[in-house]
N, C-alpha and C positions, 0 to 999 in steps of 0.2 A: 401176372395179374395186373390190368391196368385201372388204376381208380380215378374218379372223376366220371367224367359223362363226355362225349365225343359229339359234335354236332358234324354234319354233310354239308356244310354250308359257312362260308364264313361269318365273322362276326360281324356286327355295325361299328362302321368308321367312324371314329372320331371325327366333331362336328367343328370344323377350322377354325370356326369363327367365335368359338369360345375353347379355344386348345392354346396353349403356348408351350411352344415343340424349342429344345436346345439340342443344338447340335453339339455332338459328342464323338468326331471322328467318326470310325467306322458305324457307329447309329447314330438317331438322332429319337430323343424322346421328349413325347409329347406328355403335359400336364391340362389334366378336365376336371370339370365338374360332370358329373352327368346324374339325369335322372331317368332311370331305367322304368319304363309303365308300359302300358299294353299300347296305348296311342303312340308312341313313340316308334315300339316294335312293326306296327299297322303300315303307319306310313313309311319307314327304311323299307321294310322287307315288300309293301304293295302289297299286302297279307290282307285276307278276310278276316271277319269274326273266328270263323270254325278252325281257321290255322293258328289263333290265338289264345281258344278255348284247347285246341289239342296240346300248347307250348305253353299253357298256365296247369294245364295235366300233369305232363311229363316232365317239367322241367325242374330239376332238381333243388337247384336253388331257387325259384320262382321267377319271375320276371315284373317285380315290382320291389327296387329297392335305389337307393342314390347316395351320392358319397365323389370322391378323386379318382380317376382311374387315371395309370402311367402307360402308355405305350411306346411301347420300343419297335421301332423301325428299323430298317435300313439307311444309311445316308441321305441318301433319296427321296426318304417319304412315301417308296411307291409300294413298300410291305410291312406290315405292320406284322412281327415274328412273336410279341410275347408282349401279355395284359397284367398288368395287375389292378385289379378293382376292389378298392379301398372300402368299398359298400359295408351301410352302419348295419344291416341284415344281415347279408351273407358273405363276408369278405371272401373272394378268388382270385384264381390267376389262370390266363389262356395261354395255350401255345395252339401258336392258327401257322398251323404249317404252310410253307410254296405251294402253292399253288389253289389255294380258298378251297379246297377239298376238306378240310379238317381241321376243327375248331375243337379242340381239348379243353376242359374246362375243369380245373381241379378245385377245389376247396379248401379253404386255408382251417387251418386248426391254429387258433389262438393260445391254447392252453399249452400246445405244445411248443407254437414257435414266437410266443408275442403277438406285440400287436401287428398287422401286416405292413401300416406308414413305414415303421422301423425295419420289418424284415425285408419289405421291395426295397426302399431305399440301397440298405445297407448290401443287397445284392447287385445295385448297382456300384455302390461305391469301393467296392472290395473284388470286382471282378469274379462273382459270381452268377453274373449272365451267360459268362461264358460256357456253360454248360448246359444253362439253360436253352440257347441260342443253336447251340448242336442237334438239341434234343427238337426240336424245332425245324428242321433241315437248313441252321442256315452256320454249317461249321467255318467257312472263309470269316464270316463277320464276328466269331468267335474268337479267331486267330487273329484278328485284324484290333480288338480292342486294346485302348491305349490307360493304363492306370491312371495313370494323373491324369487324362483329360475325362475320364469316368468319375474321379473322386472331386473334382472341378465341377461336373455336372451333377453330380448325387447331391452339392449343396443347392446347389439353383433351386431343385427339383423338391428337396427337403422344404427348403424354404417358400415356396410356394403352394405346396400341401398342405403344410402348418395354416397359411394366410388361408386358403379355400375351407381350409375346414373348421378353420374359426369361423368364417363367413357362415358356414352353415350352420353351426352351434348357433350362431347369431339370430338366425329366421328358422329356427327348427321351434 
């Protein structure tokens, strides 16, 4: 049985120009803010209203919420393999498998695992991606990750989350 919800389509890329991505050896991962709303979805996707009213339907977690989200790439930047979205609504996590065919989206349970800052984090920094990353289709860059240079970047990334999400406490 697989839980979560499954999109046909990949997700929306992170927006470069408010991301700061650390490279991390075999990944590099990107730190955001993002604010997830239907305008937003409209113009990434070139979507009408009726494709926003069917994806404010069905869509599990909704598609109106904002917060940090972490992305994990490949070295390269050119695949983004695994999300975490730090969102003060719905916290999740994506695995957007090779090839934009499938966007996995699961949902975090806080009662059961914390808060999600502390759980993404702490699976970057302990080498717990790397199963993640398999599960993902991308087992080479599972194989390929470096401990110290992940617990090296779990701080960057920690630190930086911290700072965005005080920003937001800030203007919330």
């Amino acid at each position: 049985m697989e839980i979560g919800h499954v999109y046909e389509m990949p997700p929306m890329r992170p927006d470069d120009a408010n991301t700061t991505y650390f490279d991390a050896g075999a990944i590099k991962v990107g730190v955001e803010y993002r604010d997830l709303n239907p305008e937003a979805l409209m113009e990434y996707y070139q979507a009408d209203e009726a494709y926003i009213e069917e994806l404010r339907r069905t869509a599990p977690l909704g598609i109106e919420d904002r917060g940090v989200s972490l992305h994990v790439f490949d070295a390269d930047g050119e695949w983004e393999y695994l999300r975490f979205d730090l969102f003060e609504d719905a916290p999740h996590y994506h695995y957007n498998h090779l090839g934009g065919g499938r966007n996995h989206i699961i949902p975090f349970d806080e009662t059961a695992h914390g808060p999600i800052a502390e759980w993404a984090i702490d699976k970057i920094r302990t080498g717990g991606l790397a199963p993640m990353l398999s599960q993902a289709g991308a087992p080479e860059l599972a194989d390929a990750l470096d401990p110290d240079v992940l617990a090296e970047t779990a701080d960057k990334v920690a630190s930086l989350t911290a700072d965005l999400k005080d920003r937001l406490a800030a203007t919330a």
